[in-house]
N, C-alpha and C positions, 0 to 999 in steps of 0.2 A: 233387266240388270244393267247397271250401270256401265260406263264405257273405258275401256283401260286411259291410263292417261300416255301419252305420247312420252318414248323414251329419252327424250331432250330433255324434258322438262326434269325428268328425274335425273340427270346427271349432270344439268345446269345449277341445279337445287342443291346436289352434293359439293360442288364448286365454292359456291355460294355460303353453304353453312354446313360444315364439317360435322359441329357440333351437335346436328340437327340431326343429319341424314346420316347413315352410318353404311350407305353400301352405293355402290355406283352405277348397278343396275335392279329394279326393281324383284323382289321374292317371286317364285314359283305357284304357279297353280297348285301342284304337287304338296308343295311348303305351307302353302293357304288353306290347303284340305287337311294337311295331316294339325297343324296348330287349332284349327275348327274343332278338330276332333277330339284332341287333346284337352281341350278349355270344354267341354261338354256339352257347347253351345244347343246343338238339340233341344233339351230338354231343362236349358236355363230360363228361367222366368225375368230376371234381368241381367244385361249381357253390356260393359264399358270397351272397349276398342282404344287403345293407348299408343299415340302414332300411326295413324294408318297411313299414313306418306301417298303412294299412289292410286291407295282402295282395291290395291287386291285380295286383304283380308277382307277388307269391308264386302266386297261382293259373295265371298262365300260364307260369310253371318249373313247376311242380308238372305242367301238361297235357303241357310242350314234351321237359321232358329227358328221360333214358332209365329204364327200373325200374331200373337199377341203380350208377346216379349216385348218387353221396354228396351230399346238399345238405343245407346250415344256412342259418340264418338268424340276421342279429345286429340284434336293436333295442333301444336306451336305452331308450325312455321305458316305465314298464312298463304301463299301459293297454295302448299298442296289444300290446305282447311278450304280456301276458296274454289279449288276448284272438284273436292268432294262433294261441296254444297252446292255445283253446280248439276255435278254428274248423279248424287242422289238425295235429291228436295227435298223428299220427305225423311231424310235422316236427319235429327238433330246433331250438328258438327258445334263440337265447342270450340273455338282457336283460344287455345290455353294451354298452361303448362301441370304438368303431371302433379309437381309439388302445389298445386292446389285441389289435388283431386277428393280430398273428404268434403270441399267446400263445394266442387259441382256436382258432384253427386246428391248433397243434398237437396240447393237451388234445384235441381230436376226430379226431386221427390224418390229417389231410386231405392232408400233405404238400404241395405246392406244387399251388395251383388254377389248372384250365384255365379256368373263369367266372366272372366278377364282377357283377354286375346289383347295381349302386348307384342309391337315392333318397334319398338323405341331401339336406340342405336346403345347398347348399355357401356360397352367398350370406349365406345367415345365420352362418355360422362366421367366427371374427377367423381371422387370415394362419395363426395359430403352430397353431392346431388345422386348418386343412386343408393344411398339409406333413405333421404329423405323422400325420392319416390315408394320403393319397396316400404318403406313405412307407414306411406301415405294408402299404397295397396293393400298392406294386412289390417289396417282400418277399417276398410270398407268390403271385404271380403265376409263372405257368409260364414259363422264358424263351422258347420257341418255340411254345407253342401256345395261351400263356393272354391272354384278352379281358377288358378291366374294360371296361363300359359304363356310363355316368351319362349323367342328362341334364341340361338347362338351358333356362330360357324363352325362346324367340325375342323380340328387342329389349331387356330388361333384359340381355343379355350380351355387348353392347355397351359397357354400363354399366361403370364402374369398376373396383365385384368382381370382373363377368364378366369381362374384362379377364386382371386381376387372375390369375382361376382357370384361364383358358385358357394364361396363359404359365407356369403352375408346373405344368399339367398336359404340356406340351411341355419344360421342362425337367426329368423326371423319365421321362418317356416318349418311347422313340425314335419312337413312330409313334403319332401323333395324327390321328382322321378325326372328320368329322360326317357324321350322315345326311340323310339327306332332312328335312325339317319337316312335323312332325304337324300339322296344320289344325285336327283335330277334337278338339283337348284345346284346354283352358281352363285359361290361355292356349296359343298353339300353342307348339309344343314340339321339339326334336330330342335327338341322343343322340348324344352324345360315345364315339369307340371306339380305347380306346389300348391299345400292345402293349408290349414289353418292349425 
């Protein structure tokens, strides 16, 4: 299994690009198993990973799916993209942005994806870059079998944004859940799971 990355790096990054990183210290073990779980990954036959910033999702698809699951992974910022492709070789890491995601999912043959495991920073994006991501996800999403799971901080999502992100995620998606609330991330945390 790959190696965490050093907590510097992750709050040097958020410094650095606001836009990008959305939290100041990296997600929970906790958070990464309940989002794993959430997106179906088990029992997904292709599996996209949208920001994985330090690869602590990336580690627990990589434990959870099956050997013979297609998985990518797509991160902008290239720090963390270079040093997931350092910590796991054999994963294809795209350093790209979201709003081209029907374009590399196809270049990588993936056809329509049954898993999405999203940490992209969504509160930090203006209105017109999280449609054209979430639009770019319901594309490429399987009609009947495919899960996009993201998550969002308990109490800020409340908040205006959050708000904001929950009604454009319910008007593009017929089926909108949340999970339980994760306690043991900082801050606590849940995981949005919407279907086609």
């Amino acid at each position: 299994m790959a190696a965490a990355f050093h907590p510097i790096t992750f709050l040097r990054e958020f410094f650095r690009s606001t836009e990008m990183v959305g939290a100041v210290c990296p997600s929970s073990p906790y958070l990464a198993r309940l989002i794993v779980e959430s997106a179906n990954v088990r029992s997904a036959s292709s599996i996209v990973e949208l920001g994985p910033g330090d690869g602590i999702f990336t580690r627990h698809i990589l434990e959870a799916k099956s050997k013979d699951a297609q998985f990518i992974a797509v991160e902008k910022n290239p720090v963390f993209a270079e040093k997931l492709k350092t910590h796991s070789p054999h994963l294809p890491v795209i350093e790209g942005c979201a709003t081209k995601l029907t374009d590399i999912v196809r270049e990588h043959n993936l056809g329509t994806v049954q898993s999405i495991v999203c940490g992209l920073p969504w509160a930090a994006f203006p209105f017109d870059l999280q449609t054209a991501i979430l639009q770019e996800i319901n594309a490429i999403l399987c009609e009947k079998t495919g899960v996009f799971a993201t998550f969002a901080y308990f109490g800020p999502h409340w908040m205006p944004k959050g708000n904001a992100f929950r009604t454009r995620l319910k008007t593009l998606f017929s089926d909108v859940r949340t999970s339980r609330i994760e306690l043991r991330n900082v801050p606590p945390a849940f995981v949005y799971i919407a279907r086609k």
